[in-house]
Structure formats: C-alpha cells, structure tokens
N, C-alpha and C positions, 0 to 999 in steps of 0.2 A: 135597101136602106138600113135593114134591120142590124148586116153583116160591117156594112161600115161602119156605124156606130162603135161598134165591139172591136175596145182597143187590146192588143197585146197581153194586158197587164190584165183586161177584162176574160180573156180566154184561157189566163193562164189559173186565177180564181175561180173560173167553172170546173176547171181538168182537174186542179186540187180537190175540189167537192166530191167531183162527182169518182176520182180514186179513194176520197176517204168513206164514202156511202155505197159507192154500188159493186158488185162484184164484178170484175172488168171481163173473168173468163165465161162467163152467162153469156148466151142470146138476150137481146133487151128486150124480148114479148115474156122471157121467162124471169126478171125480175120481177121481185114482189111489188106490187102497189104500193104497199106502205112508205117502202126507201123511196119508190119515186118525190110520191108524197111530202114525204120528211126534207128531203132534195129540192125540192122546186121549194118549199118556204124558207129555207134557206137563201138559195138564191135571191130570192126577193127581200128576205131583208137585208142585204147583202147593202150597204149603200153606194158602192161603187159600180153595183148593176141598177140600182136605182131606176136606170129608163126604161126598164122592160117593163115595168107596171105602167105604162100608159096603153101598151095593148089588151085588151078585152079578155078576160078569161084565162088569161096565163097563158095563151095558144105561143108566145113570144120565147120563154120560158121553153116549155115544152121542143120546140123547133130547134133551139139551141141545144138543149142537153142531148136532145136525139144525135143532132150534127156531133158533138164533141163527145157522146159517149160510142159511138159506131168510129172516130178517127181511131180512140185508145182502143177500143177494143180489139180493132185492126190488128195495129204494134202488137198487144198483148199476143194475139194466139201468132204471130208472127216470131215471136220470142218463143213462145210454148212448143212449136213445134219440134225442132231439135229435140228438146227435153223429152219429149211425148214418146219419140223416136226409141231414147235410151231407157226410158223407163219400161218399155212393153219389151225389149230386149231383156234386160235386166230383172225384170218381174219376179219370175219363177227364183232365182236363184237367191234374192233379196228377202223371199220369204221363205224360206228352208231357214235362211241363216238368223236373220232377225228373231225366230221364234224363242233358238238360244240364245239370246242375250239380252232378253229384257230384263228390264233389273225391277226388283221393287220398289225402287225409289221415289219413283211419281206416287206409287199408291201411299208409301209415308206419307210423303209432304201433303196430299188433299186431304188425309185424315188430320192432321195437325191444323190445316186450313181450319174445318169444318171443327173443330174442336175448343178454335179461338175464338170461332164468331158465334152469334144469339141465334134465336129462331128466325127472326125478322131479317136479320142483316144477311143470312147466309142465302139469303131468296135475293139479294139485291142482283148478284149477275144475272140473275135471268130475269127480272123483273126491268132490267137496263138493257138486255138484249132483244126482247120482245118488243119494246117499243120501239125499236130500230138498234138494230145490231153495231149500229156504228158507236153507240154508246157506252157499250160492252168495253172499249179499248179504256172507261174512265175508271174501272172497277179498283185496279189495282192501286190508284193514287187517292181514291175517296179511303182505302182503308187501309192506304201508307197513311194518310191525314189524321187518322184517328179515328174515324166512325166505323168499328169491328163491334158494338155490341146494341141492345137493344135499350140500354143505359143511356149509352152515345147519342144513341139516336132519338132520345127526350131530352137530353139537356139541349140537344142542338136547335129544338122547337122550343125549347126556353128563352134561347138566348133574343136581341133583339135582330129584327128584320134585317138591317146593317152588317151586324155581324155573322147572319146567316151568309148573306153576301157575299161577304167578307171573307169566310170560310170557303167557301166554293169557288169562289174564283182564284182562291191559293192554292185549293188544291187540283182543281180541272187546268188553271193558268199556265201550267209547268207545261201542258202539251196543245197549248195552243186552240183553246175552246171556244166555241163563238158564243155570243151572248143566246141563241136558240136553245145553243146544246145546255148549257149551264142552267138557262130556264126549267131543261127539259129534267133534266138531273135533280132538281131541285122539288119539280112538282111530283117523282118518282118518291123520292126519299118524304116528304108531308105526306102523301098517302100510304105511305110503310108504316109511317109514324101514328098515322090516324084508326089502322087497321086496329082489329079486338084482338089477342091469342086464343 
C-alpha cells in the first residue's frame, strides 16, 4: 500500500535528498546517525510526502529511504567500478608525479580566506558542517552575501526578523534551500552571534 501511494515525482524527491545528504559510496549501516536524522525531518516536512506521517514512528520514512538509498547506491559503485579499476593502475605513477607539481596556490587563497573573515565567522564552515555536512555546500553564498565578519554578523541580529529572512533566503535561495535547511542555517548563525570571544 505504502509503494503505491509513492508517485514518480514522490521518488524522485526522496533520490534528490537523500543524493544531497547521504554519501551514496558508504555502506548504509556506516552512515552517520545524524544525516540520517537530519534526512528523515526532511522528508517529513516535505509536503508532497506529507502521507508518510500517518504511520507510527517514522517506520514509513525509514523503509523508503532504505529502499531508495540501496537502488542509488547500486548505480553508484556500479559506476565506480571502472574508475576504481584505473585508479589502483594508475596510483603509483600519479604520485611520483603529482608531488612535483603542486603549486602553492591553494595555500595563498585559504590564507587570504582566513585573513578576510573575523574570529567568529571563520568557525562558520565547520560549525555548518558538524551539524550536517550537507550544510557546508551553503558557506560560500552566506559569505558571497556579505556576512565575512563578526560586524556582519551583529548588524544582521539587529536588523528585524523579516529581514533576517529575507536575507537568508537570498542568499541560501540561489541553490535551491528548503525551508529546514534555511531554519537550520539561521539558528547556526544566532548562536555564533550569541557566543562571548
């Protein structure tokens, strides 16, 4: 009853979530809790899954993402394999070579990173990454948006509720953020903001 319910369009919004949250090349006993976690409230407030909250305890939930995250993960090492193939070929030779040619240039640009933002602000990736990693992909647009200092990040508790809003869904909106993640992004940033230095 459960599978019939679940239209097309309803399984194609599970396979988007659970690609944007879970790591597809994992075994699923070795995903962390928390993405699960973070994943199934998702889902549920999802309103076009809407019906799965009438079963008990999220068991509903649970049996779906199992089913749809074991189909992708299929594909996935199905795809990987080839690759796997030429990379353990290709190993030894790719690190000989690699060693001469890295350049210093990543290491510029993170010090220049780290050099534009405050004390507070420079903890926000990893402060967005810990509470679910899939948050991490919103860093680079909150501090294209403007919020690089710890300035930033007082006026933007000054301003009103609305505008806070306002703010954050202009700058999460460009990539397509659900109203969880934006919440979640938000109550990140007020405890950043609330911290002592």
């Amino acid at each position: 009853m459960l599978v019939a319910r679940l239209t097309a369009s309803s399984k194609r919004k599970i396979r988007g979530l659970i690609k944007r949250h879970l790591d597809l090349t994992k075994l699923f006993r070795n995903l962390p809790q928390s993405r699960l976690d973070f994943l199934k409230r998702e889902v549920l407030l999802d309103t076009d899954l809407s019906f799965l909250t009438q079963y008990e305890d999220g068991w509903a939930v649970d049996v779906l993402i199992r089913k749809v995250y074991f189909e992708r993960h299929q594909m996935v090492q199905e795809k990987l394999r080839p690759v796997r193939r030429v990379r353990r070929y290709n190993h030894q030779s790719l690190l000989t070579s690699s060693r001469s040619r890295v350049s210093p240039e990543p290491r510029l640009r993170a010090r220049r990173t780290r050099a534009n933002t405050s004390s507070r602000v420079a903890f926000l990736s990893t402060r967005l990454d810990s509470a679910t990693p899939s948050l991490l992909r919103f860093h680079k647009a909150i501090v294209q948006a403007g919020l690089c200092t710890d300035e930033h990040l007082h006026q933007l508790f000054h301003m009103s509720a609305a505008s806070r809003d306002t703010f954050i869904s202009q700058a999460l909106g460009r990539m397509k953020s659900t109203i969880f993640e934006r919440v979640a992004v938000m109550d990140i940033l007020e405890r950043m903001n609330n911290e002592q230095l």
